[in-house]
C-alpha positions in Angstrom: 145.8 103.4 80.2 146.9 99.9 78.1 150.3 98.1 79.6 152.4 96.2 78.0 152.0 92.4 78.7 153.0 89.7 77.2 151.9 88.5 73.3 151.4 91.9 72.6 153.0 93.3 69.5 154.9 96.6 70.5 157.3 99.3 68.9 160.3 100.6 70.7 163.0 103.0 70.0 166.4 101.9 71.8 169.8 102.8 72.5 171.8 99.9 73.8 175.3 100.7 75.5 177.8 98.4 77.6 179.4 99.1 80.8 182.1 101.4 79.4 178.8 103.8 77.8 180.1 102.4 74.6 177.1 102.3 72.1 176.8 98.9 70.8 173.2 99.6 68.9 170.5 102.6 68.5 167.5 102.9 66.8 167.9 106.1 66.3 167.4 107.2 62.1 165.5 104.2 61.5 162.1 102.5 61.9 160.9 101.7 65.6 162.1 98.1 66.5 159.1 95.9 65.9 158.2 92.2 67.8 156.3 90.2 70.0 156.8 90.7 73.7 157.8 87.4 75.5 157.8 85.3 71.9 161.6 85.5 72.2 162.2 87.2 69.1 164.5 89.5 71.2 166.9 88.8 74.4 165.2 87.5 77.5 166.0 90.6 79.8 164.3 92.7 77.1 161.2 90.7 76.8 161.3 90.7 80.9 161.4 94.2 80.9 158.7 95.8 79.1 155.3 94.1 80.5 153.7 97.0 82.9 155.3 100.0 80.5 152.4 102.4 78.8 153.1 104.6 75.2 155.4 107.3 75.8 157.3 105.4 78.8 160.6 105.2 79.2 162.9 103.0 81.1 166.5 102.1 81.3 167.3 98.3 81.5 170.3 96.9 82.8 170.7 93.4 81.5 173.3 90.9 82.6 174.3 88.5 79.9 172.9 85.6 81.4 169.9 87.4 80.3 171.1 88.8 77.2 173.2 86.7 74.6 174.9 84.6 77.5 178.3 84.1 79.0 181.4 83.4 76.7 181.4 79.8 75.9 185.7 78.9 75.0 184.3 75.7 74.1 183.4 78.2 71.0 186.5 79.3 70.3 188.4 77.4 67.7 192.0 76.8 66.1 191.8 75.9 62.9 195.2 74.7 60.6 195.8 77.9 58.6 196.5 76.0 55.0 193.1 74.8 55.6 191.7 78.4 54.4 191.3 79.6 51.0 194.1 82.1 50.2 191.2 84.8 49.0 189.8 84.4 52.5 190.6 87.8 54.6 192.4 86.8 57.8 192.1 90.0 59.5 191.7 90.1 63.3 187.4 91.1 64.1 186.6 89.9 60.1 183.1 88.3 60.0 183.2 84.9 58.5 180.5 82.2 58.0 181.5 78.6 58.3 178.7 75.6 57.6 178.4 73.2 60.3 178.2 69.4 59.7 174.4 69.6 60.2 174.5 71.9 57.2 173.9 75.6 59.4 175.5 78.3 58.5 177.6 79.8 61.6 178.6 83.2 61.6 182.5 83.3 63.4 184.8 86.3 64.0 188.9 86.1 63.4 190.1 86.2 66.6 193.9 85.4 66.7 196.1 84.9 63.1 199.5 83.2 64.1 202.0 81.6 61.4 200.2 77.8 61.7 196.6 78.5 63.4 194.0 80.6 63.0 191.3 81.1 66.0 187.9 81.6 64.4 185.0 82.6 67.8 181.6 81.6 67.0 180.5 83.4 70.6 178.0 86.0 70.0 179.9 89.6 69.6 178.1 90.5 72.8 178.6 87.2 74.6 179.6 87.6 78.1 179.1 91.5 78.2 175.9 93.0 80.9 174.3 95.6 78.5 172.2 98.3 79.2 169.1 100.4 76.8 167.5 103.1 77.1 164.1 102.6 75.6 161.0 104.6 74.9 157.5 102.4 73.9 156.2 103.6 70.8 152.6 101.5 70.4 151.3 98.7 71.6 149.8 96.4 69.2 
């Protein structure tokens, strides 16, 4: 029976839930997720998980955020003056906005606090700091 190792290709369904059981992200109703195992084209406690696995497996993984997309960095966090955004900019608290940094990449940030002067724009990863956990079944290998 072929395992899992690492550089091969495989296909996974998933269901990924935090502590609380929330679900964060599923597979389910689409396509198979699709990469290279160990490449890191997905989290590190993902790619650490599947080597030894055969089609049909399945296996939960519990994944601390060291692991996953890290711990919350407030050096992230920033208060911006609140005349310095565009009036047809939503302010909203949990809107998605995209900022360009001085080296010209485009950084995705999230609203996180709106006051009168300031507004807190977070450039952590939505899953920063959070242990997650999937449930996963392999698909095919390669």
């Amino acid at each position: 029976m072929t395992e899992v190792k690492n550089g091969d290709t495989v296909r996974i369904h998933y269901t990924g839930t935090l502590a609380d059981g929330s679900v964060f992200d599923s597979s389910e109703g689409r396509d198979p997720l699709e990469f290279t195992v160990g490449s890191g084209q997905v989290i590190a406690g993902m790619d650490a998980g599947l080597p030894g696995m055969a089609v049909g497996d399945k296996k939960r993984l519990e994944i601390p955020s060291a692991d996953a997309y890290g711990p919350l960095n407030p050096e992230a966090r920033q208060a911006i003056p609140r005349e310095g955004i565009p009036d047809d900019i939503p302010l909203e608290l949990g809107t998605q906005l995209q900022m360009q940094s001085p080296e010209g990449h485009v950084l995705p940030v999230t609203v996180v606090e709106v006051t009168e002067s300031t507004v807190t724009l977070d450039a952590n990863h939505p899953l920063a700091g959070k242990d997650l956990n999937f449930e996963i079944e392999l698909v095919s290998i390669g």
